[in-house]
C-alpha positions as a Markdown table, in Angstrom:
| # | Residue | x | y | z |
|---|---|---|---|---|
| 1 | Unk | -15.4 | -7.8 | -34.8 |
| 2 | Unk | -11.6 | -7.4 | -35.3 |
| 3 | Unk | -9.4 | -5.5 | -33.5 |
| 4 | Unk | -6.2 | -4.6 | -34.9 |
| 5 | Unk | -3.1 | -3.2 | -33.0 |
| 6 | Unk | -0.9 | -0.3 | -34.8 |
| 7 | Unk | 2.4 | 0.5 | -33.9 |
| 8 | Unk | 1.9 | 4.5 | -34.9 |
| 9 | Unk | 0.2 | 7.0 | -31.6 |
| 10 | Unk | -3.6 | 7.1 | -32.2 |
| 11 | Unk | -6.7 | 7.9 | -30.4 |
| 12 | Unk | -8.0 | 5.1 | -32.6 |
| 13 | Unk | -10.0 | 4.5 | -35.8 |
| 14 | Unk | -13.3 | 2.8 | -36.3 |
| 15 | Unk | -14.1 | 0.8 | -40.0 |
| 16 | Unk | -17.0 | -1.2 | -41.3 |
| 17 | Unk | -16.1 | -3.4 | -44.3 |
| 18 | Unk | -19.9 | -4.9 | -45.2 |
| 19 | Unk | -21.2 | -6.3 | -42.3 |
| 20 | Unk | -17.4 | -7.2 | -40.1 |
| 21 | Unk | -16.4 | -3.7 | -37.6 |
| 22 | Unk | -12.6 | -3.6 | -37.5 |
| 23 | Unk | -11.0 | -1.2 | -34.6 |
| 24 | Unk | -7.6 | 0.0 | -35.4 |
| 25 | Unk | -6.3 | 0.9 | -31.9 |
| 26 | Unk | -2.9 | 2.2 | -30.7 |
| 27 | Unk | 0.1 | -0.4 | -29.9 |
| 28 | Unk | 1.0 | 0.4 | -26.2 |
| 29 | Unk | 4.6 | 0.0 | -25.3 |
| 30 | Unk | 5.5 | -0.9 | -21.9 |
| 31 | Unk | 6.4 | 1.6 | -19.3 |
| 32 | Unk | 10.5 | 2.3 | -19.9 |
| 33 | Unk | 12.5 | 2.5 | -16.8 |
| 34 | Unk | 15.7 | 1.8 | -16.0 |
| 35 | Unk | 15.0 | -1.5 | -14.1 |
| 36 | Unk | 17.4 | -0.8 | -11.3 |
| 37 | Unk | 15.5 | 1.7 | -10.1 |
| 38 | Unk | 12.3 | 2.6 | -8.1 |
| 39 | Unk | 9.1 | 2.1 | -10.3 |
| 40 | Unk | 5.7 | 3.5 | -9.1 |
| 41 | Unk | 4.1 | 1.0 | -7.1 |
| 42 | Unk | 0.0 | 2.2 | -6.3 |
| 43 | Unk | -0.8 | -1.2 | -4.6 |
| 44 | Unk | 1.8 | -1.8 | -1.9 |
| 45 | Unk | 3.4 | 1.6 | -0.4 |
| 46 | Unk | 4.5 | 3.7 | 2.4 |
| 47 | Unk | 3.8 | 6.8 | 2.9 |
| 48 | Unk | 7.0 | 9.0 | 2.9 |
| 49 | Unk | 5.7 | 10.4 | 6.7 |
| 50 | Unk | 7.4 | 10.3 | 9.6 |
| 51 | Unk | 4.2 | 10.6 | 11.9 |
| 52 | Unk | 2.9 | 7.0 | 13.6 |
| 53 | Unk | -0.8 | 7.3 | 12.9 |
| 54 | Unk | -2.2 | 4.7 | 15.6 |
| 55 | Unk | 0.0 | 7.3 | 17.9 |
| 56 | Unk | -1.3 | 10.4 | 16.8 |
| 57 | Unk | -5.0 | 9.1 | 17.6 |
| 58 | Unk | -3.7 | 9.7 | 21.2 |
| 59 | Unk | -3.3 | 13.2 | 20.8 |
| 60 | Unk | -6.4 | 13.7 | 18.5 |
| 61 | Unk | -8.3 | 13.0 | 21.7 |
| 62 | Unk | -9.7 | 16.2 | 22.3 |
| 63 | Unk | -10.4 | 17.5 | 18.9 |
| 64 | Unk | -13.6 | 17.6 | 17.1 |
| 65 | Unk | -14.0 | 14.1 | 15.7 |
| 66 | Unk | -14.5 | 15.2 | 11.9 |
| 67 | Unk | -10.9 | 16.8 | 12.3 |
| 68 | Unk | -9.8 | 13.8 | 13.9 |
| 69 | Unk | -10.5 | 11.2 | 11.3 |
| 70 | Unk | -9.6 | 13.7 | 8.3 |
| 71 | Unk | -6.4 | 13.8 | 10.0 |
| 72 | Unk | -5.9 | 9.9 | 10.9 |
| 73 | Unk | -6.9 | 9.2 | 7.4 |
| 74 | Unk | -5.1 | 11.7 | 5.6 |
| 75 | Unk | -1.6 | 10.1 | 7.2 |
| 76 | Unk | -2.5 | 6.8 | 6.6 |
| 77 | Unk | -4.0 | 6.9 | 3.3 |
| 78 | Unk | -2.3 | 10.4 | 2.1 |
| 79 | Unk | -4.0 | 13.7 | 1.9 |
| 80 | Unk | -6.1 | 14.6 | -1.4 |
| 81 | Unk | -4.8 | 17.2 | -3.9 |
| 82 | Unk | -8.5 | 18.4 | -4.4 |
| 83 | Unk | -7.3 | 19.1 | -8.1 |
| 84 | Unk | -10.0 | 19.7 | -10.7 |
| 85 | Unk | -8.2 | 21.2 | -13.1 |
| 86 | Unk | -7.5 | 20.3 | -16.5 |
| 87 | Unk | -6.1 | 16.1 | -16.2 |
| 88 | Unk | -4.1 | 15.9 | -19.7 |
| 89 | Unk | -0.2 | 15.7 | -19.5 |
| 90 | Unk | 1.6 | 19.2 | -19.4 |
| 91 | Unk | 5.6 | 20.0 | -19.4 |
| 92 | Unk | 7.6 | 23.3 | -17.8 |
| 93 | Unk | 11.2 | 24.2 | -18.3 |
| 94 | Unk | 12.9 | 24.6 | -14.4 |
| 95 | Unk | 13.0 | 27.9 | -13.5 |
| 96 | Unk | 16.3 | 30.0 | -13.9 |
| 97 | Unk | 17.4 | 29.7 | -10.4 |
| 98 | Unk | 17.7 | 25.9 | -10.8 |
| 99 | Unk | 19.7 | 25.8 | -14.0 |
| 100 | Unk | 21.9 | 28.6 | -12.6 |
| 101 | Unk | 22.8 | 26.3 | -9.1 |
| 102 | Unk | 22.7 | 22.6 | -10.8 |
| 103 | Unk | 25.2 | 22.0 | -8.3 |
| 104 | Unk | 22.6 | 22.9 | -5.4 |
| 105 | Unk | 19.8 | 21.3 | -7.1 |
| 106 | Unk | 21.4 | 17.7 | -7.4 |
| 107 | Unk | 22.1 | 18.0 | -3.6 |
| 108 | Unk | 18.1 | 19.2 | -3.0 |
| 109 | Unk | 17.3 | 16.3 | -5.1 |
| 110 | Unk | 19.5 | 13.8 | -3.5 |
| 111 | Unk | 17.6 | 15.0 | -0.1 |
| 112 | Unk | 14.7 | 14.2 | -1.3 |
| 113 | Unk | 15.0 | 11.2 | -2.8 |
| 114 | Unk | 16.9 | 9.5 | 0.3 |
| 115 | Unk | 14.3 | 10.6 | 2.6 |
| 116 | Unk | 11.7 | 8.8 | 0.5 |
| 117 | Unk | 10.0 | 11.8 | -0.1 |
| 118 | Unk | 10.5 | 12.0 | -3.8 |
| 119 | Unk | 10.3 | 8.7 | -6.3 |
| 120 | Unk | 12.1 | 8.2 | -8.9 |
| 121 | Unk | 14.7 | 8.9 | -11.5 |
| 122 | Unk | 12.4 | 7.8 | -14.2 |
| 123 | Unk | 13.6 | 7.6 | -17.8 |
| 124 | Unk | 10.1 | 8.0 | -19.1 |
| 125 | Unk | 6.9 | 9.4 | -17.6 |
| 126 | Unk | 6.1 | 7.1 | -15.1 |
| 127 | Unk | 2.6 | 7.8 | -15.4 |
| 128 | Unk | 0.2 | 9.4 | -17.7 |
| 129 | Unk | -1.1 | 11.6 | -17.6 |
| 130 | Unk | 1.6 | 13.6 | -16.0 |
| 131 | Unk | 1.8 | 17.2 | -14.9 |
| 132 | Unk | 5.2 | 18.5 | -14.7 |
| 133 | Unk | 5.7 | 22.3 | -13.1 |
| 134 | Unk | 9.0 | 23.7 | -12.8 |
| 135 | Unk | 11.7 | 23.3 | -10.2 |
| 136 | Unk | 14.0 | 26.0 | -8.7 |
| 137 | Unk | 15.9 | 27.0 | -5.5 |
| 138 | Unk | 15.5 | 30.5 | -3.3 |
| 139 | Unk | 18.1 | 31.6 | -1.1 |
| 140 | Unk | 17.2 | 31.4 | 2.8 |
| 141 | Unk | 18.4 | 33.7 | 5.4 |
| 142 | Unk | 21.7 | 31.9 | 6.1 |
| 143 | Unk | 24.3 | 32.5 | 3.5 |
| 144 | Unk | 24.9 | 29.7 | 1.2 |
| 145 | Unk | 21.8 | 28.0 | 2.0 |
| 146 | Unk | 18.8 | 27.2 | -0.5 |
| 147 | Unk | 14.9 | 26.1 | -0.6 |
| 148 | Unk | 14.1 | 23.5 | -3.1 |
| 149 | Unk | 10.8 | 24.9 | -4.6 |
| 150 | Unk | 8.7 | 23.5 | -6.9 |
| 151 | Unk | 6.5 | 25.9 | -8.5 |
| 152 | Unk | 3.1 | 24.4 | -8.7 |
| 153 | Unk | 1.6 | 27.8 | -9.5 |
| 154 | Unk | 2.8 | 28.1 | -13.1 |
| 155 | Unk | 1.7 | 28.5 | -16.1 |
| 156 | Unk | -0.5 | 31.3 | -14.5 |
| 157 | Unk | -4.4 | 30.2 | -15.5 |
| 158 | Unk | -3.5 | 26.5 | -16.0 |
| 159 | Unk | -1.3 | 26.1 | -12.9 |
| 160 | Unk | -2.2 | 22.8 | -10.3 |
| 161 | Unk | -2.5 | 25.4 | -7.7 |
| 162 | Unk | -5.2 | 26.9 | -10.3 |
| 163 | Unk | -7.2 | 24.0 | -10.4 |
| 164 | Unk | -7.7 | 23.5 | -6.5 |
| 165 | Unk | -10.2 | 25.4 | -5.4 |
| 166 | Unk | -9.7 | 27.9 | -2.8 |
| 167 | Unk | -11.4 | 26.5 | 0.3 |
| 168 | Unk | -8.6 | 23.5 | 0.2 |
| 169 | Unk | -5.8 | 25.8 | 0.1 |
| 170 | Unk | -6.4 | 28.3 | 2.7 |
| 171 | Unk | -4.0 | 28.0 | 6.0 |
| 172 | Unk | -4.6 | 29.2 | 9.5 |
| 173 | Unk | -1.9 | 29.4 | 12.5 |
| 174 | Unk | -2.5 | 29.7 | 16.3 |
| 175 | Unk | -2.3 | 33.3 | 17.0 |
| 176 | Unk | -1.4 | 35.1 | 20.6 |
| 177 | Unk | -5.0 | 35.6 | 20.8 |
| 178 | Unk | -5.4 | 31.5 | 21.3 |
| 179 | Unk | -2.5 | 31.0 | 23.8 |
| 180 | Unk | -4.0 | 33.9 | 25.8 |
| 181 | Unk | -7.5 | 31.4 | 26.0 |
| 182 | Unk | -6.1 | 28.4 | 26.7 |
| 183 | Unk | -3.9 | 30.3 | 29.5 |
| 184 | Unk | -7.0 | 32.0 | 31.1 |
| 185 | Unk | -8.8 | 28.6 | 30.6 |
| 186 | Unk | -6.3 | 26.4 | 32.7 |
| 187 | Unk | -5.3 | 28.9 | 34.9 |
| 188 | Unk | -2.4 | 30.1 | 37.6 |
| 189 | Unk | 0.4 | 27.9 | 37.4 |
| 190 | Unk | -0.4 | 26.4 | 33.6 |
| 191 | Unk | 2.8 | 25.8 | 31.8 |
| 192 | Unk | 3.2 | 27.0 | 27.9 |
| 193 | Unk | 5.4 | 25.2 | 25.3 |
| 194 | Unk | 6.3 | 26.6 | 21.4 |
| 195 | Unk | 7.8 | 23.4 | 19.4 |
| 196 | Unk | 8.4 | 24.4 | 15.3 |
| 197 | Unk | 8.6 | 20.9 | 13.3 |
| 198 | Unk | 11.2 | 20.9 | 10.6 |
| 199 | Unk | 10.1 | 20.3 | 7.2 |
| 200 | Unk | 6.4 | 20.5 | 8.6 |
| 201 | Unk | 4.4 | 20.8 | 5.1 |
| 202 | Unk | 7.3 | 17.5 | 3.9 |
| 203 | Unk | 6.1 | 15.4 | 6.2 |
| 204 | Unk | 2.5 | 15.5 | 5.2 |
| 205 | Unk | 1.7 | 12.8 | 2.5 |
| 206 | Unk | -0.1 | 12.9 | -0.6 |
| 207 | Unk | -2.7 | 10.7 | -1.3 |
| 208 | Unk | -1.0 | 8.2 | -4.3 |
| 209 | Unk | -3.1 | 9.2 | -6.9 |
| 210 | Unk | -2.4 | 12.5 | -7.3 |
| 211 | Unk | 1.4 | 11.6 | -7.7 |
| 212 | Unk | 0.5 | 12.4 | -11.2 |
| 213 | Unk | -0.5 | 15.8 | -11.1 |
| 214 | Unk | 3.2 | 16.6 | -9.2 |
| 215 | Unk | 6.1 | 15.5 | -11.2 |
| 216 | Unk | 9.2 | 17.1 | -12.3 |
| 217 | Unk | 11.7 | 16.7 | -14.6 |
| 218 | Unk | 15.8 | 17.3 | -13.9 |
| 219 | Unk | 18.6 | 16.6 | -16.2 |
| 220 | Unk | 16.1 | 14.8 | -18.6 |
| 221 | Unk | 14.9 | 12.6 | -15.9 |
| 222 | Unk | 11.5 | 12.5 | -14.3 |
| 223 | Unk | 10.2 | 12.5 | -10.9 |
């Protein structure tokens, strides 16, 4: 058996001459990054997460254990995309809002990337396959002040968002309803706190590999 290595992009080609198979498979190039910076590393990270997980067990006292260990694991080992969608590589332009506000956009980016919470810039794909949605900015209440926004829910039919199914994605909030209970529960005297966490959804990892099925691509670079 011989197996030959081509320098053109195949799946790959199978021969027989008389009784010898010969494999013709595709060359593979290295990974091309610009060595000074970050490459993806699936072996030895840190989750970009604020939260202290041997802390958090603390607090996790009371709840049911299931929900417990789903959330000790999730920030220790990252949180699973559930995707099931299609796995090959996919591209998006940005969205107008992003081309329109570059300026915005770098900042955003620059945000991201020092908090840890974004890898990259990557001169090639860092990984493949690799799913690329667009990027863009909305405008928030205050004047002059943007949301970075990366639109996980396009193309429409072949989006991630489309391939996760929908008992993953639903989200539920404490309502007046539950304060009320826990008020009646504890009783006269019982004292009530309201905390909002900034950049709550941020600060929740993702599990490493499903970095692949979130990139992005800005000024020809990837992330």
């Amino acid at each position: 058996m011989l197996v030959v290595p081509l320098s053109i992009y195949v799946i790959s080609v199978k021969v027989h001459t008389q009784s010898v198979g010969v494999i013709f498979v595709a060359k593979v190039n290295p990974l091309q990054t610009d060595p000074c910076l970050p490459s993806p590393n699936l072996t030895n990270y840190n989750l970009p997460t604020p939260v202290i997980v041997e802390r958090l067990g603390f607090f996790l006292s009371g709840y049911n254990h299931s929900i417990a260990v789903f959330l000790s694991s999730g920030f220790r080992e990252g949180f699973p995309l559930h995707y099931e969608g299609d796995p090959g590589s996919s591209d998006a332009n940005n969205l107008i809002s992003a081309t329109e506000n570059p300026d915005i956009k770098d900042v955003k980016i620059s945000k991201e990337l020092k908090a840890g919470r974004l890898a990259g810039p990557f001169r090639a794909r860092p990984f493949y396959p690799f799913r690329i949605s667009p990027l863009g900015v909305v405008p928030k209440r205050n004047p002059g002040e943007f949301r970075l926004i990366h639109h996980l829910s396009y193309p429409r039919g072949s989006s991630v968002n489309d391939g996760i199914s929908p008992d993953h994605t639903s989200v539920s909030y404490a309502t007046i309803s539950d304060a009320i209970r826990h008020i009646k529960a504890v009783g006269r005297g019982c004292f009530l706190a309201k905390t909002d966490v900034k950049n709550a959804f941020r600060i929740i990892p993702i599990r490493p590999l499903d970095y692949s099925s979130l990139g992005m691509r800005w000024r020809n670079l990837y992330f």
